[in-house]
Each structure stands twice: as C-alpha cells, then as structure tokens.
C-alpha positions in Angstrom: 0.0 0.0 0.0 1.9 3.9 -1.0 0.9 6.8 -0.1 -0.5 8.0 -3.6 -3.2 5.4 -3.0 -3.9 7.6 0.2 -4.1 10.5 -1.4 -6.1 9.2 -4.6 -9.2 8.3 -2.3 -11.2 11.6 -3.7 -14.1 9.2 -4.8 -18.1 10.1 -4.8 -19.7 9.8 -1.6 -21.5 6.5 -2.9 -18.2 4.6 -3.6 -16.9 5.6 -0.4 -19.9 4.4 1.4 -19.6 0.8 -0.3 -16.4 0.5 0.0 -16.8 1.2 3.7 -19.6 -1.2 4.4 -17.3 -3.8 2.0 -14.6 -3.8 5.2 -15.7 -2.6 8.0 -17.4 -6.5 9.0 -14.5 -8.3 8.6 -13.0 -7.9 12.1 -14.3 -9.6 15.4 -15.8 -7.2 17.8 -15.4 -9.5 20.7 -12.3 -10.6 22.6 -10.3 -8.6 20.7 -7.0 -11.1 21.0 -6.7 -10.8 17.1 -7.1 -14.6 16.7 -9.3 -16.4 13.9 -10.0 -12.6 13.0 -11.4 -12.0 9.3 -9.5 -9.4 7.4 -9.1 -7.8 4.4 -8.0 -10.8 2.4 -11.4 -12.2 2.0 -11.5 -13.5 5.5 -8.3 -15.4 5.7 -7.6 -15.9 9.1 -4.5 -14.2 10.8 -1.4 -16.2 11.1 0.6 -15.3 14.4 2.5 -19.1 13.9 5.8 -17.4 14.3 5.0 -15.0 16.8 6.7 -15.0 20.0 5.0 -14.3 23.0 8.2 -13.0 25.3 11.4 -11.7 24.2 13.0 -10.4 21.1 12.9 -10.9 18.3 8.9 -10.5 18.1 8.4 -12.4 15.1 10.8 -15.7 14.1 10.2 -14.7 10.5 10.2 -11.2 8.9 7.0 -9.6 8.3 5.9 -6.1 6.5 3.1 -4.0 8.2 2.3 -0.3 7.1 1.4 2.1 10.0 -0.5 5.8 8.7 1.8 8.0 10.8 1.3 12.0 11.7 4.0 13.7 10.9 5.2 17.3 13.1 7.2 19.9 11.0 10.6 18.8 13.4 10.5 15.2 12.6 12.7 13.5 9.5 11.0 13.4 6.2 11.3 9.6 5.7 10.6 8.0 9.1 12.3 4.3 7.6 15.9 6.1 7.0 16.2 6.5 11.0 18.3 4.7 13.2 15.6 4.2 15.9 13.4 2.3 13.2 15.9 0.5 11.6 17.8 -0.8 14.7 13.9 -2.1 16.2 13.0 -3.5 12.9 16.3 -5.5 13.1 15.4 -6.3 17.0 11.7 -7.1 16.2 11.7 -9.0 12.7 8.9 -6.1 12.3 9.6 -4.1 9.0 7.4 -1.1 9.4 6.6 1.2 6.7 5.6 4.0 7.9 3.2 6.2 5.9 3.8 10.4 6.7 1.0 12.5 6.9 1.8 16.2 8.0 0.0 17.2 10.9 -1.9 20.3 9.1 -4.0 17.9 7.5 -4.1 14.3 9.1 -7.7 14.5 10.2 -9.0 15.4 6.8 -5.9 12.7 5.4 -7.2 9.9 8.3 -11.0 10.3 7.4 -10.5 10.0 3.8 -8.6 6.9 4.1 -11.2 5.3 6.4 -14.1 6.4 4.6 -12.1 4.3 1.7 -11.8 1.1 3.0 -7.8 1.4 1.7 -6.3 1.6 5.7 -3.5 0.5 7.0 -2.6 -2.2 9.4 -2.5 0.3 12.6 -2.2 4.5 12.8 0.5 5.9 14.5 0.9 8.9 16.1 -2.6 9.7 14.7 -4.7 11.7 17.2 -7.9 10.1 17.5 -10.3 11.4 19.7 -12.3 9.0 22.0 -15.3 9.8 19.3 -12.9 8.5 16.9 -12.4 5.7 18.7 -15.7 4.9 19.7 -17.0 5.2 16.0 -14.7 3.1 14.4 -14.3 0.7 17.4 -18.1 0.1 16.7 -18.4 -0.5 13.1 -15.3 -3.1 13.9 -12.5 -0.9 12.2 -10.1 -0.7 14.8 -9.9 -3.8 16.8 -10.7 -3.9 20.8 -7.3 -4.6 22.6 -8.2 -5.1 26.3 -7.3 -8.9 26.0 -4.5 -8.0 24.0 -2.8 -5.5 26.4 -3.4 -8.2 29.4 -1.7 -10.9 27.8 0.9 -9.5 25.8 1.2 -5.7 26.9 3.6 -5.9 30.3 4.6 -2.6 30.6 1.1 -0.9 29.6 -0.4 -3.1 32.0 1.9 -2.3 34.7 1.3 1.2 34.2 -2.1 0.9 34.7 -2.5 -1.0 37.7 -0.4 1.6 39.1 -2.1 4.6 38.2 -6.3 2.8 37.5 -7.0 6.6 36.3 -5.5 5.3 33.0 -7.8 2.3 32.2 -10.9 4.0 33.2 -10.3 7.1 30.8 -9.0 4.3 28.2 -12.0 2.2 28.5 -15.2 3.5 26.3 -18.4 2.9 28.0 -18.9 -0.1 25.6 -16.4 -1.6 27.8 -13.7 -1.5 25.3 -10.1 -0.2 25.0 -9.7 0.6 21.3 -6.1 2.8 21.4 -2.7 3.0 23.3 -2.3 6.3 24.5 0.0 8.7 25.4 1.1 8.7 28.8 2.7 11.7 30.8 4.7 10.7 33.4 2.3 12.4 36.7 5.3 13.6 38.5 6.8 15.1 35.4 5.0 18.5 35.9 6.8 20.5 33.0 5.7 18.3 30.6 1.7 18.0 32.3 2.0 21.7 31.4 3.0 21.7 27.6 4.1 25.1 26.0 4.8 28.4 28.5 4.8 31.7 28.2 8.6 33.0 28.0 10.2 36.1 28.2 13.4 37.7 26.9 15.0 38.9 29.8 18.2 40.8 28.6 14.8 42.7 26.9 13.1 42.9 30.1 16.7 44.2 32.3 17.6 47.0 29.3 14.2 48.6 29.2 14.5 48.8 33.7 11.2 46.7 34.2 10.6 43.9 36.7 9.1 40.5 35.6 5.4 40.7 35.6 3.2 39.2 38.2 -0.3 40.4 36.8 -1.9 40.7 33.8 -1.7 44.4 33.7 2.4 44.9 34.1 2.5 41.8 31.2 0.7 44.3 29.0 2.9 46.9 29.8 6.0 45.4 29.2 4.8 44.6 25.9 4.2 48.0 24.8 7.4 48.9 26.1 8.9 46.5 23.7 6.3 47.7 21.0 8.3 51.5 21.6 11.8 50.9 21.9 14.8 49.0 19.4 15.9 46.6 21.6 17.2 44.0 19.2 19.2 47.2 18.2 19.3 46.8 14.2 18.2 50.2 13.4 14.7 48.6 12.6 10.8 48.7 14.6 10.5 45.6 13.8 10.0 43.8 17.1 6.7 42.0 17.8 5.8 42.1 21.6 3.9 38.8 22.0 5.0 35.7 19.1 2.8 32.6 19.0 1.3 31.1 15.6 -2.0 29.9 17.4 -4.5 32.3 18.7 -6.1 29.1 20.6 -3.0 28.3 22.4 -2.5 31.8 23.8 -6.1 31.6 24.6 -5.7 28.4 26.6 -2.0 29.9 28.5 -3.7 33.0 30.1 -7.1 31.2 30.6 -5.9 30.9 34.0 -5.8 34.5 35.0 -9.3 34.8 34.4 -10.1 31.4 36.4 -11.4 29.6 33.1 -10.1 25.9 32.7 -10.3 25.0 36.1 -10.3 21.4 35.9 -7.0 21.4 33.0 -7.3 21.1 29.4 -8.4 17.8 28.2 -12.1 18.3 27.2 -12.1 21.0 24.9 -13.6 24.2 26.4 -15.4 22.3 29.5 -14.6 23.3 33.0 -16.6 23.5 36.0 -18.5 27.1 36.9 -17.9 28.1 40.3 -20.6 30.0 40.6 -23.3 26.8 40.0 -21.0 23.6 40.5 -22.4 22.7 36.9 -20.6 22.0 33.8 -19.5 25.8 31.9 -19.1 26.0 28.2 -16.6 28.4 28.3 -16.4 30.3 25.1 -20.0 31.8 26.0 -18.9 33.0 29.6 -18.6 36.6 30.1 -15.1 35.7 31.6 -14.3 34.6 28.3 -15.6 38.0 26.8 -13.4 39.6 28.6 -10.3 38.0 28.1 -11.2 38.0 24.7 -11.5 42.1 25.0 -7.8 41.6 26.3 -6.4 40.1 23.0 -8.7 42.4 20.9 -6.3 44.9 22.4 -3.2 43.5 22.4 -3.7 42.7 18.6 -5.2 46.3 17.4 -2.4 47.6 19.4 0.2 45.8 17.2 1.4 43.6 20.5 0.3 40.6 19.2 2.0 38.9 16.2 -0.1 40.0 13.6 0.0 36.9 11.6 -1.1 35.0 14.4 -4.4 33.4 12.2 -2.3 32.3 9.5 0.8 31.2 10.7 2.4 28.1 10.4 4.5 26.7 13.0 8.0 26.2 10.9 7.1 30.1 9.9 6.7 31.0 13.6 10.3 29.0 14.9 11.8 30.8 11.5 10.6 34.1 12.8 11.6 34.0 16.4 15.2 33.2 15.1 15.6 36.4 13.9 15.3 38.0 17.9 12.2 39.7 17.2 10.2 38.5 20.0 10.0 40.3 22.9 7.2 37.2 24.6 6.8 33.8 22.8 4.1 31.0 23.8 6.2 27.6 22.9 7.7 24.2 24.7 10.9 26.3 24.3 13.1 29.2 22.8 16.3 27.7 23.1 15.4 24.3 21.0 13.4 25.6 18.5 14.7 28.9 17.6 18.2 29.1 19.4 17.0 31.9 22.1 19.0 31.5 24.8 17.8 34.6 27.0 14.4 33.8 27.5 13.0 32.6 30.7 9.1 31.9 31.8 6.7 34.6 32.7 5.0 33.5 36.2 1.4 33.0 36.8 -0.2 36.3 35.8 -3.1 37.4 38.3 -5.9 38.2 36.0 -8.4 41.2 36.3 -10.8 39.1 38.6 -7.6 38.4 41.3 -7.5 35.0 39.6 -3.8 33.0 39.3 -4.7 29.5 37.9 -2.2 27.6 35.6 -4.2 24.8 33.4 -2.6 21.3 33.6 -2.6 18.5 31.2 -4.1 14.8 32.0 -1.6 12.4 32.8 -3.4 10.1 30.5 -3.3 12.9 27.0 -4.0 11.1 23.5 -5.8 7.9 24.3 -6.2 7.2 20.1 -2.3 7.9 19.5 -2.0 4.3 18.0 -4.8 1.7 16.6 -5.0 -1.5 15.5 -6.7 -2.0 12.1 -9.2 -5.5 11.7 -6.9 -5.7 8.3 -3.4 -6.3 10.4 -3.0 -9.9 10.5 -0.4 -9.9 13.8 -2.0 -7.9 16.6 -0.3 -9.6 19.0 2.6 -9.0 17.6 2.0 -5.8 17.2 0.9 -4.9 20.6 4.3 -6.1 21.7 5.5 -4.1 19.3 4.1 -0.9 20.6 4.3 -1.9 24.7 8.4 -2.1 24.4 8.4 1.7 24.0 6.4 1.7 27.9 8.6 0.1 29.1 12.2 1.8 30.5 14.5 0.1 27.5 12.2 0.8 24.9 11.4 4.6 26.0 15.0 5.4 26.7 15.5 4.2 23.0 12.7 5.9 21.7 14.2 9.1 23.4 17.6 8.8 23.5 18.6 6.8 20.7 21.8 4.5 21.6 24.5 4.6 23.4 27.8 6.5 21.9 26.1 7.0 19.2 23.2 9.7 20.2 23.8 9.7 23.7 26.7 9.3 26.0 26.4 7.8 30.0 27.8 9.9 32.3 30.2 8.4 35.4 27.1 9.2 38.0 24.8 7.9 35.3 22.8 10.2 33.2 22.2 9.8 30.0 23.0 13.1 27.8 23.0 13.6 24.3 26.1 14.1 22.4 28.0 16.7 21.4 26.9 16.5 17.5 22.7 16.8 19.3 23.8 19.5 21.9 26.2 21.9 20.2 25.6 21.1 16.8 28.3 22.1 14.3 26.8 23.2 11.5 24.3 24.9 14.0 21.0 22.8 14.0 19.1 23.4 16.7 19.0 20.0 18.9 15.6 18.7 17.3 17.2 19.0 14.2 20.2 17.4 14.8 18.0 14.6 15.9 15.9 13.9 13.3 18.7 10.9 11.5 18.5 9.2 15.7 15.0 9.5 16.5 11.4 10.8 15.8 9.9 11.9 19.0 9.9 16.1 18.2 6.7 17.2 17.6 5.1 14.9 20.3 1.4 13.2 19.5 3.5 9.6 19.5 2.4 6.7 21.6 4.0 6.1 24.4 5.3 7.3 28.4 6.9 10.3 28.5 9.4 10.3 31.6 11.8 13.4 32.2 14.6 10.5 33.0 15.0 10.3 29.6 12.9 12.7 27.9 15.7 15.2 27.4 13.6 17.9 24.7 12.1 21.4 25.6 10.3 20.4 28.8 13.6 19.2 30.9 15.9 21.7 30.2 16.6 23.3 33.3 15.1 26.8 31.9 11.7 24.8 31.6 12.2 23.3 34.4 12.9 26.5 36.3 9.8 27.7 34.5 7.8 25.1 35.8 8.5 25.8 38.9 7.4 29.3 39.1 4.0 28.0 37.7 3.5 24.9 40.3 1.7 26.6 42.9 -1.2 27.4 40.9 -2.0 24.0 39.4 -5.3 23.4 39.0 -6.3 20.8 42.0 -8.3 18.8 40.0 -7.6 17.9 36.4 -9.8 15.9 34.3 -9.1 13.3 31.5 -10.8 13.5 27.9 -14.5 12.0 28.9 -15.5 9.1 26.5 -18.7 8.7 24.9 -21.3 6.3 23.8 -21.6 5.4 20.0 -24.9 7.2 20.4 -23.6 10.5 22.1 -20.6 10.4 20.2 -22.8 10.2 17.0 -24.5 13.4 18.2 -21.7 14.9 19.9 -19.8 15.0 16.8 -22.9 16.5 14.9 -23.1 19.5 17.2 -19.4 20.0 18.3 -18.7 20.6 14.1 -21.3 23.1 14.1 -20.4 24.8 17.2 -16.5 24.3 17.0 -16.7 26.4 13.6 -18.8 29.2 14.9 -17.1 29.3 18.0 -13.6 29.9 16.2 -15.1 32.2 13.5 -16.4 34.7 16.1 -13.0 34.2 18.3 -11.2 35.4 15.4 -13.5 38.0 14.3 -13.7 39.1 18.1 -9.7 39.2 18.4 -9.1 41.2 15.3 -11.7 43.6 15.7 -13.8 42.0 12.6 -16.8 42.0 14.7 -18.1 44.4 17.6 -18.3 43.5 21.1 -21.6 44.7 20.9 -22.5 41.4 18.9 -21.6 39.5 21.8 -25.2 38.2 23.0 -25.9 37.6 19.4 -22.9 35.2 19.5 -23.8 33.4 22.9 -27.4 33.7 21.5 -26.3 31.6 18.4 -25.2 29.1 20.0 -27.6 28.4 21.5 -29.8 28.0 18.7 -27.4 25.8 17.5 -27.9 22.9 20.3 -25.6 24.4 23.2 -27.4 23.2 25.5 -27.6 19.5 24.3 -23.7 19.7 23.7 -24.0 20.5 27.2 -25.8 17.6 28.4 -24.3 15.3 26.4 -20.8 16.4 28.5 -22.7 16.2 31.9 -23.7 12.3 31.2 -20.2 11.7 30.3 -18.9 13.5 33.3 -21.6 11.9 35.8 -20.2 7.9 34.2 -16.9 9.3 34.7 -17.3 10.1 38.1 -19.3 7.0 39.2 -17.2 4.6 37.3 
C-alpha cells in the first residue's frame, strides 16, 4: 500500500460508502485477542505461527506492516531512513513502513482513508479522539485490545495498575479499550503543562522593568517593547507577543481569568464556580473579557499580527531572527536558538484569579490503533508496549549509546556533542531527526523526564515550571468518552459549534466584529444545540465520576 493510493481516495460519496460497508465486517468485535479474525483478504484468518510471545525478536520470521503516521514539522522526512526504526525492525523481525502524513492535514488525510476502505494495518501517532475511537471501534475498524494488552502488553499493564485513572479514561463505555495512548509521566510536571509563556529577559533588564506578576504589568512590558529598538538593528521591527495559534495563547492566560479550572483535556469544558455545573466556556462573560484583552493587544500591534495564518515552521523561522519580545512555545532555546528567554510566572488576572491549566496524565488515548486488516495484533501490541517500558522509551528518546547519547560516570544519560552543540548549528531537534522521531510529540507512548531530554527538561523549563506549580489546578480531568450514540451526536453538534465558535473568536480578536455582537454570539449558539452539547458532557462527566 503507498501513499499515492492515500491520497487518490477523492471518490463520490457513494463509492466511499460501499467501499466502507465492504470492510468494516470483517473484524471480530469481541475478545479482541486478534485470533481467527477476518481481514481484508477475504477472510483469511490471521497467522501469528511465528510469533513470540516474550522476548526479542517479536516475530521468528520477517514480516511487513504499514502504519499511517502524523508527521510534526521537526520530525525526519522519511521516518524508515532513521536509526531508531531501523535498529527495532532488526530487533523485532517487524519491517514497518511508515506512511507520513503532516499534521496540518491528518484528520482530513485519516477520514479519507477510512471512509475508503484502503487503511492501513494500525495509525500511528494519529490523534484520534475517543469519538474516533468509539465510532470506528463500533463499526469493527479498529480492533478492541483489552485482552491483548493483558496478555501481551507488560509494561502498559503495569502502568495501569499503578495509576487505574489510565484504564478507566481508556476504556469507552462499551467496555472496550480501542487505542494505546500517550502517557505523561504524573510527577513530570513540566511536561503536564506543555508550552509556556517565555520572556526575553536581557529585553526585560535593558528597558529597567521587573518580571510581571499580573496581567496588567505583562501588558505593559509589551508596549514597552512595542516603543523601543531593543534588538538594536536600526529597525521597529520587534513584535511584543510571538505565538502562531490564537487558541493556544487563549488556553495559557485562561488561567488568569479562572477559566479551565479542571485542565485542558475536554475542549472548552470546565466547571462554573458559581453553579458547581458543567461551563461552556467560550459563552462565559469571563471569556468576553479575556477575549476584549487580546482584541487589544492585537489592534495595538502587540500581538503577532500573523497570528491566524501562521504556520508553526514560519513561527520557529521568525523567532530566530530575535524579534520576539514574549513567545508561547515548549521552548526558545530548542526551536529557535533563544537562549535569554526565561518563563513569565502566573499572571493574576483582572478578577484576582492565578490559575495555571494542567494536562491529564493520560493525554491522547487514540495515539495508535490496530486495524481488523493487520494480520499480527499480538505482535503488534508487543511491538508498541516495548516503548512503555524503561529500554524501549529510553531508545525511543535517547537513541543509543555512543552514538546519540553518551552515559555519564554518575549515570545520566545526555546527548552528544553532535545533538547539543551542533556544528553546523542545527538546533537540537534538528540534529536529531537521522537518531529518533519523537519532536513534535502526539506519538504513543510514556513520557518520563529521566529520559525525555527535549524542551520540557531543560533546566530553563524546568525552572519555569516551577514558578507555575503553585497554581495547578487541583483537580484535572481526562478527555470523557462517549457512547456510539452520544458520540454520533456529539460530533454532529461540536462541528457546528467548534466552527462558529472559532469564526467569532477570530472576528472578536481582530476587531472583525463588535463587542456589541456578543449576545448575538452566545445567543447563536444556543440556537445551534448548546445546550444539548452540554448535556451530552454532563452524562459523560456523571459515568466518569461513578465509574
């Protein structure tokens, strides 16, 4: 299967739809241990003969599967020419050929492929949602793996009896566990908080001003960067505030107006104070008003004013040329070479609020899936559980020894010279991309800061993170799961409402559309079925509290 056979699935709706129904019954909806399991092949069964159940290799003879991969910006073009792959197809008599699909259009890329019946044997490093994983789960396209990950999944298992959080927001209420997920380590705080807000603090010391504690004296150090030549090239070119997502510099000063109170997992859900009931938070007047805050940051020329179109390469090319005076991103110094930046502190909002959103320790729950056509599951379980366990996610990582790392006399693990002061200048993602394919993160897998040595253990984040720890939200939530049914529904109105939402936020920000239009807006949304979206949330948050 190549990719141009991906991309060549632009068929009418009624081809699609046969072609859907034509595999989709194949696979066995029921113990999910991949045995005697129809697949693509007109039903032949699935031969595991050479498979072995402990140690490596994982198969006694080679075999080929194809994994649909997402691919970040950071990551090598041709995921097959790295070491990492290489070396574990050698170890696992696995050949894996993975398919790259750029992040800025997998969904659109993963739907058409489904809806085409031409899918591969699993998805890596795909993002599915658990309405992904609940629709195709159901119709039989991605297998069920709960007796796969108890009999040959070790180190997922492990996990999860240690932490039982992580099987109940991995099981769907059918009962089923249809993905591996991404795990973040829970004592790893840095990475539980994702990107920060950073700085530049030779900026910050030549223009006299102290670091910011509240909303107010961030705004003004922005317009004093807005005013004065500080990257001292003769030029007024320096952009006070750099981030290439309006949503992600929504979600970092959320906090300081006490929205996202129970972290970021369900997508603008938190709990209202005021009513101890479920908020949708884009229609708060909280929101309005932080909303009123970026309108004036961006008519004021403090935010980066290609902040709707920007593209992430675009953004890290940008901030290398040390016009930033603030950036939101995992960090400065990896992805742009900024070496003077350090993270802004919790920033007490208008309402006296000083809340920092966390992530859930249990983050992509559809990062990988098993397809009914892949004719080893169990192998391919084992496959994917080596990289939870401590070898397999300090190669995933690190790479190997003398090679991409080096092991200190007190034992550490650091990269070597080539990754951390890289001649020809790369910054260290980049001179990782021939070891390893982690930058870019969405991958299955545990994230550990033992050996997770990227942006968010570098003692800057690190010292970032703790600035930020006190004001953790106490209680953080994992993504709720849905029925088929509410999914089904779910999906219907979150399309509708998603759009609008983001059409108005935009319009709202730039000054396209009046404040005045703001009941029209919450008024809107009603109409279109907010109040059902809501509903549908509170039944999945009442299961997930009495489950």
């Amino acid at each position: 299967m190549k990719v141009n056979k991906w991309g060549a699935v632009m068929m009418t709706t009624a081809m699609s739809v046969s072609l859907l129904a034509a595999c989709s019954g194949g696979g066995d909806n029921g113990s999910g241990n991949g045995k005697d399991n129809g697949g693509a092949d007109g039903g032949a069964p699935k031969e595991e003969s050479s498979f072995n159940a402990t140690g490596f290799p994982i198969m006694k003879e080679p075999v080929n599967l194809t994994f649909f991969t997402g691919k970040s910006a950071t990551t090598a073009n041709n995921w097959n020419e790295t070491m990492l792959w290489q070396e574990y197809a050698k170890m696992t008599n696995m050949n894996i050929d993975f398919q790259l699909v750029s992040f800025d259009n997998l969904a659109e890329r993963r739907n058409l492929v489904l809806a085409g019946g031409d899918y591969p044997d699993a998805f890596h490093t795909a993002r599915f949602t658990t309405q992904d994983l609940a629709k195709y789960g159901s119709q039989g396209i991605f297998i069920p793996l709960n007796d796969l990950i108890d009999n040959h999944a070790p180190n997922l298992k492990k996990l999860m009896e240690e932490n039982p959080d992580l099987r109940k927001g991995m099981t769907l209420p059918d009962g089923n566990i249809y993905g591996l997920p991404t795990i973040y380590d829970p004592d790893f705080t840095s990475v539980l908080m994702g990107a920060k807000i950073w700085y530049n603090q030779e900026w910050l010391e030549a223009l006299g001003m102290k670091e910011p504690e509240t909303i107010d004296e961030f705004y003004e150090y922005l317009v004093a960067v807005k005013n004065t030549d500080l990257n001292k090239n003769g030029k007024q070119d320096e952009v006070p505030f750099g981030s290439s997502s309006i949503a992600d510099v929504i979600i970092k000063l959320s906090g300081s107006w006490g929205l996202l109170n129970r972290g970021v997992a369900n997508s603008n859900i938190d709990m209202n104070p005021e009513t101890d009931k479920l908020r949708y938070i884009p229609a708060d007047d909280r929101y309005k008003d932080l909303l009123q805050f970026l309108n004036k940051l961006y008519t004021e020329g403090l935010l980066e004013p290609e902040i709707f179109t920007m593209k992430s390469n675009e953004f890290f090319a940008k901030g290398a040329e040390n016009v930033y005076g603030v950036v939101l991103t995992t960090s400065p110094e990896t992805l742009m070479n900024l070496k003077s930046f350090v993270g802004v502190p919790a920033l007490e909002g208008p309402f006296g609020d000083r809340l920092v959103p966390s992530r859930s320790s249990l983050t992509k729950a559809g990062a990988f899936v098993i397809t009914d056509k892949n004719k080893y599951p169990e192998a391919t379980v084992r496959w994917m559980d080596h990289f939870y366990g401590e070898e397999g996610n300090k190669m995933f990582f690190m790479g190997f020894k003398d090679k991409s790392y080096v092991e200190t006399a007190d034992g550490n693990l650091e990269y070597t010279e080539e990754i951390k002061n890289n001649p020809q200048g790369l910054t260290l993602e980049q001179a990782l991309v021939k070891y390893v394919t982690w930058p870019g993160g969405s991958y299955p897998g545990i994230v550990r800061q033992k050996y997770f040595k990227g942006a968010e253990s570098l003692p800057a984040s690190i010292e970032a993170t703790d600035k930020l720890k006190p004001y953790l939200t106490e209680e953080v939530w994992p993504v709720f799961t849905f029925t088929e049914e509410e999914a089904e529904r779910y999906q219907s109105l979150h399309s509708d409402i998603n759009a609008y939402m983001e059409e108005m936020r935009a319009k709202f920000v730039s000054g396209a559309a009046p404040f005045s239009e703001w009941d029209t807006y919450v008024d809107t949304l009603k109409k279109m079925g907010l109040d059902e979206y809501l509903e549908i949330y509170n039944t999945a948050y009442e299961r997930y509290k009495s489950s």
